[in-house]
C-alpha positions in Angstrom: 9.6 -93.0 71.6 12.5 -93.9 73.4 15.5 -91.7 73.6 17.8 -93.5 71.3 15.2 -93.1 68.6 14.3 -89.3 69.6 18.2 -88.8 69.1 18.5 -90.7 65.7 15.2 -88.3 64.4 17.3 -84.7 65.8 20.7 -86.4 64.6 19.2 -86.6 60.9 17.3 -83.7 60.9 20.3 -81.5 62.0 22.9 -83.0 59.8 20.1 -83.2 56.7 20.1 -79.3 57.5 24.3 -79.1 57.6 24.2 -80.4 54.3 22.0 -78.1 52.6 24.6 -75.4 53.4 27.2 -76.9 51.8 27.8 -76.8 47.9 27.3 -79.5 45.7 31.0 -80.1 45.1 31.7 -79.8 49.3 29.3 -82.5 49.6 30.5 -84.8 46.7 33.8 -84.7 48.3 32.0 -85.6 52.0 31.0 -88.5 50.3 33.9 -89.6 48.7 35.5 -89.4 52.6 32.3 -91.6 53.5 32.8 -94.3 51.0 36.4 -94.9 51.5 35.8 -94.8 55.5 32.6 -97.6 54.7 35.1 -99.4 52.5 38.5 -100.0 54.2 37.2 -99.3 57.5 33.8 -100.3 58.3 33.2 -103.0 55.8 29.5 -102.2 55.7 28.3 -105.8 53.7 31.3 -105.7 52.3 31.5 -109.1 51.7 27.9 -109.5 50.2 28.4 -107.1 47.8 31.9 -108.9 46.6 29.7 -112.4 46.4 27.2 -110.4 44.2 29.4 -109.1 41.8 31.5 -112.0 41.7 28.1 -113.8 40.9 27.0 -111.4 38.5 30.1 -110.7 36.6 32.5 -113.9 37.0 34.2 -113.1 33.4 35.6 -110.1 35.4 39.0 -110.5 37.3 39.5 -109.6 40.9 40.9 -106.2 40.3 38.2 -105.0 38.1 35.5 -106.5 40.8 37.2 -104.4 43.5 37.7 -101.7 41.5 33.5 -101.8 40.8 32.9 -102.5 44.4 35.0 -98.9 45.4 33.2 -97.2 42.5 30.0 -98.7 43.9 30.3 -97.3 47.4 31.3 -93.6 46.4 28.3 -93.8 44.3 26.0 -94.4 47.0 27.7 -92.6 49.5 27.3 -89.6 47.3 24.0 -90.4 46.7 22.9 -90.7 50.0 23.8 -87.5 50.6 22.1 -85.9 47.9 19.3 -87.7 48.7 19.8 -86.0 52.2 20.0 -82.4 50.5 16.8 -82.2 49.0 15.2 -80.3 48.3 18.5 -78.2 47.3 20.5 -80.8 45.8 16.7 -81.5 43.5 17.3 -77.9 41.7 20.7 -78.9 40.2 19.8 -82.2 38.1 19.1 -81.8 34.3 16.7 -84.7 33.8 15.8 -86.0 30.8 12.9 -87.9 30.5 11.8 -90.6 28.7 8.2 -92.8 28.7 6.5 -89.7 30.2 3.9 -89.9 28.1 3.0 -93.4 28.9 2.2 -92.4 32.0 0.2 -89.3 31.6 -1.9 -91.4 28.8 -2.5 -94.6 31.8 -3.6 -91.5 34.2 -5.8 -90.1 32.1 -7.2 -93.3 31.0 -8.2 -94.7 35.0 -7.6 -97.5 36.5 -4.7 -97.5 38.5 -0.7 -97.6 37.1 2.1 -99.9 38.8 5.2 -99.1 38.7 8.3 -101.6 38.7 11.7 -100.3 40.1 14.8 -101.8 41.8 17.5 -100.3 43.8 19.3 -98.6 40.5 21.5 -95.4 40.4 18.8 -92.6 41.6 16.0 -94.2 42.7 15.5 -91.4 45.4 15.7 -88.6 42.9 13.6 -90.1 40.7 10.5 -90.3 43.6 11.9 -87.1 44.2 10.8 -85.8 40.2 7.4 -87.9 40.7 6.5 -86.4 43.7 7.7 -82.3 42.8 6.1 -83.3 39.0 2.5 -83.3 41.1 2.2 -87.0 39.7 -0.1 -88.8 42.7 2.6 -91.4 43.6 2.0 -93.9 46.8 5.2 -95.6 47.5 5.6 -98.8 49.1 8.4 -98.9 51.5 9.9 -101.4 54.9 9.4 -99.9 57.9 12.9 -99.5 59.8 13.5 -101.0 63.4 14.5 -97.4 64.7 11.3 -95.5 65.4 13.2 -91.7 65.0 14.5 -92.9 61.3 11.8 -94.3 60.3 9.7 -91.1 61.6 12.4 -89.4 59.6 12.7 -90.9 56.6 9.1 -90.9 55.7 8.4 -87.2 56.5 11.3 -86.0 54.4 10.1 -88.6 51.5 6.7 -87.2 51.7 7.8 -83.6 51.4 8.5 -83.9 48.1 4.7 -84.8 47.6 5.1 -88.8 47.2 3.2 -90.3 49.8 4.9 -93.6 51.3 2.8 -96.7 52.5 4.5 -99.7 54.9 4.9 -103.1 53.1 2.9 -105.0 55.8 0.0 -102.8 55.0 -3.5 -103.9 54.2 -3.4 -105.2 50.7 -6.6 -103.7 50.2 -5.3 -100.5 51.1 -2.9 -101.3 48.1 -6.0 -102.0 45.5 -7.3 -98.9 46.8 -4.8 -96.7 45.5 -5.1 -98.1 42.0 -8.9 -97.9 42.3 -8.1 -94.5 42.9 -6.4 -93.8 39.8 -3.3 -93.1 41.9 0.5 -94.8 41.0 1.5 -97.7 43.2 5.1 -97.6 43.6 7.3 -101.0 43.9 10.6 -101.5 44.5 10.9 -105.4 43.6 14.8 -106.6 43.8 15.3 -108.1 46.7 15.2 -111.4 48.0 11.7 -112.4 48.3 12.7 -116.1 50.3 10.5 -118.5 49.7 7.2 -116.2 49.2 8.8 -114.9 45.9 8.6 -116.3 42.3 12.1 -117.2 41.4 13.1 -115.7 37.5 16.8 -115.0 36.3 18.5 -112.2 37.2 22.1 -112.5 35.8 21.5 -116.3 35.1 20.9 -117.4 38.5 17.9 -118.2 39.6 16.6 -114.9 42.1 13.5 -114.9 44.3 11.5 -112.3 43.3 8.7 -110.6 44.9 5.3 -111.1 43.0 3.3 -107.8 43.9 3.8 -106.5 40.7 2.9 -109.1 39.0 -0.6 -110.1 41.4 -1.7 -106.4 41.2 -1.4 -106.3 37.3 -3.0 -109.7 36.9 -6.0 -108.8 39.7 -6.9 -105.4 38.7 -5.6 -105.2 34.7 -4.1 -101.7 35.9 -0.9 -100.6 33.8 2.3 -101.7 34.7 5.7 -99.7 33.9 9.3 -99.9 34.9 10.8 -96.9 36.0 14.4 -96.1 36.4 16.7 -93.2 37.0 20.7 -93.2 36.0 23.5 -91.0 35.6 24.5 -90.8 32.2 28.4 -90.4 31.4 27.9 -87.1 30.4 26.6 -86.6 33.9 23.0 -85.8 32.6 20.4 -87.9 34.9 18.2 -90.3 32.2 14.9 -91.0 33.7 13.4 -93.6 31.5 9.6 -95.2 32.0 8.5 -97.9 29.9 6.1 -100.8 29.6 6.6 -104.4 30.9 5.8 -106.8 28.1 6.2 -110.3 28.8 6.8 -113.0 26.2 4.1 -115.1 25.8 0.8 -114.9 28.3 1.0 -113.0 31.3 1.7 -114.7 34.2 2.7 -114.0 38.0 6.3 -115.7 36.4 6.4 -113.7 32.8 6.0 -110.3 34.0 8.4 -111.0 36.8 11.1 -111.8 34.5 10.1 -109.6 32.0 11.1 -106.3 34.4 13.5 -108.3 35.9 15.7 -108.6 32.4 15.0 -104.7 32.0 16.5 -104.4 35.7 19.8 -106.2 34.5 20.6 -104.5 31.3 21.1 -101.7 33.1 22.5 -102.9 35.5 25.1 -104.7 33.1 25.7 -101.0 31.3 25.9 -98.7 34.6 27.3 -101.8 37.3 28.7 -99.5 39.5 25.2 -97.7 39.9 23.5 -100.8 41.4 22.9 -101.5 45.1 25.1 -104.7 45.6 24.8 -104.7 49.3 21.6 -106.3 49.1 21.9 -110.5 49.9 20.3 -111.0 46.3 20.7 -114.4 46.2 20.4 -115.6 49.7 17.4 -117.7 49.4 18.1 -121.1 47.0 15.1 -122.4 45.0 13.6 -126.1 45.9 15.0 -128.9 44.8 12.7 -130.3 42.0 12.7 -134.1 42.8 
């Protein structure tokens, strides 16, 4: 490993540490200090995130985009580091769960369950509840450019007992976690380029990736989304429910289907979405 990488891994793990001392209101306020450095300092996709809301929400003026986009980045930055306090920061969520049962009932029937999420609100605390709930979760994840991180990331995801698997894994390795009665975890809202399936997402045409859709159609295993959000009363809302598609299941209905349950709450709880992603970057083919 070389030593920029071997510093990123000791950097992480020491500051992950440092924040575990703190108190959950010191290390809101860090975060708060964090988001307004990445905002009017750093610019961290900055402008992506401004294109996104603007495409997402063009009946909004510019002050209530910006004000979104500010609310946006102390909601991550926050979450970040909560994310980076675990398994502390775990013990002082009140969840309240909804669709559980769905679950346990597709477990305890066989065959494999997919489940569809996005880059909403909590996503890490929710594989955080799946993996501490004992429910036999394999993520699939991108593999980061910096060896140490990447090192780092996966260990601390996996100590919470969700096991994580690289997206350019064998996609047999992918069947054999639902043959094995196991829960296939994918995160399917970012740009797929032209490999994806394109579907509306905010009435523009998005592509999608199809993996949920290919596994569900290939194997007949279950398919659920799964989010995690912060309510306003500051109670965290984990809700799991089934992906029904209008009219015969197809690589393109089920895409949209979890795609439209992706945007209404995303349209409720905006600021709780991870604009910095270039959603839209990849335009669909002209149809001559």
């Amino acid at each position: 490993m070389r030593f920029h990488h071997k510093l990123s891994f000791a950097s992480l793990t020491l500051f992950s540490r440092w924040l575990s001392s703190l108190s959950e209101t010191e290390r809101n306020r860090l975060g708060i200090r964090i988001a307004g450095l990445a905002y009017y300092f750093l610019g961290l996709r900055k402008k992506d995130a401004s294109k996104n809301i603007a495409i997402a929400f063009p009946e909004k003026s510019g002050d209530e985009r910006t004000l979104l986009l500010k609310k946006t980045y102390s909601f991550f930055a926050q979450s970040f580091l909560q994310f980076l306090s675990l398994p502390k920061s775990f013990r002082f969520v009140d969840f309240d769960v909804e669709g559980k049962e769905l679950l346990e009932n597709s477990l305890e029937k066989g065959g494999g369950v997919i489940l569809a999420t996005g880059h909403f609100s909590k996503w890490e605390m929710m594989s955080a509840w799946l993996g501490f709930s004992g429910y036999p979760c394999v993520a699939v994840a991108l593999k980061q450019k910096n060896r140490g991180a990447d090192i780092f990331f996966r260990k601390f995801r996996e100590s919470t007992g969700m096991r994580m698997i690289f997206r350019k894994s064998s996609l047999d390795d992918m069947y054999q976690i639902l043959k094995d009665n196991k829960i296939l975890i994918l995160a399917s809202d970012q740009d797929a380029k032209q490999r994806g399936v394109f579907v509306n997402f905010f009435n523009t045409p998005s592509s999608t990736p199809k993996g949920v859709s290919r596994f569900h159609l290939q194997t007949g295993s279950d398919m659920f989304f799964i989010t995690c959000h912060v309510e306003n009363s500051g109670k965290y809302k984990l809700h799991i429910q089934p992906i029904l598609p209008e009219g015969e299941s197809t690589i393109e209905s089920i895409t949209q289907s979890f795609t439209a349950l992706l945007e209404k709450k995303v349209r409720k709880f905006p600021d709780q979405y991870f604009w910095f992603h270039r959603r839209w970057k990849t335009k669909p083919p002209l149809v001559t």
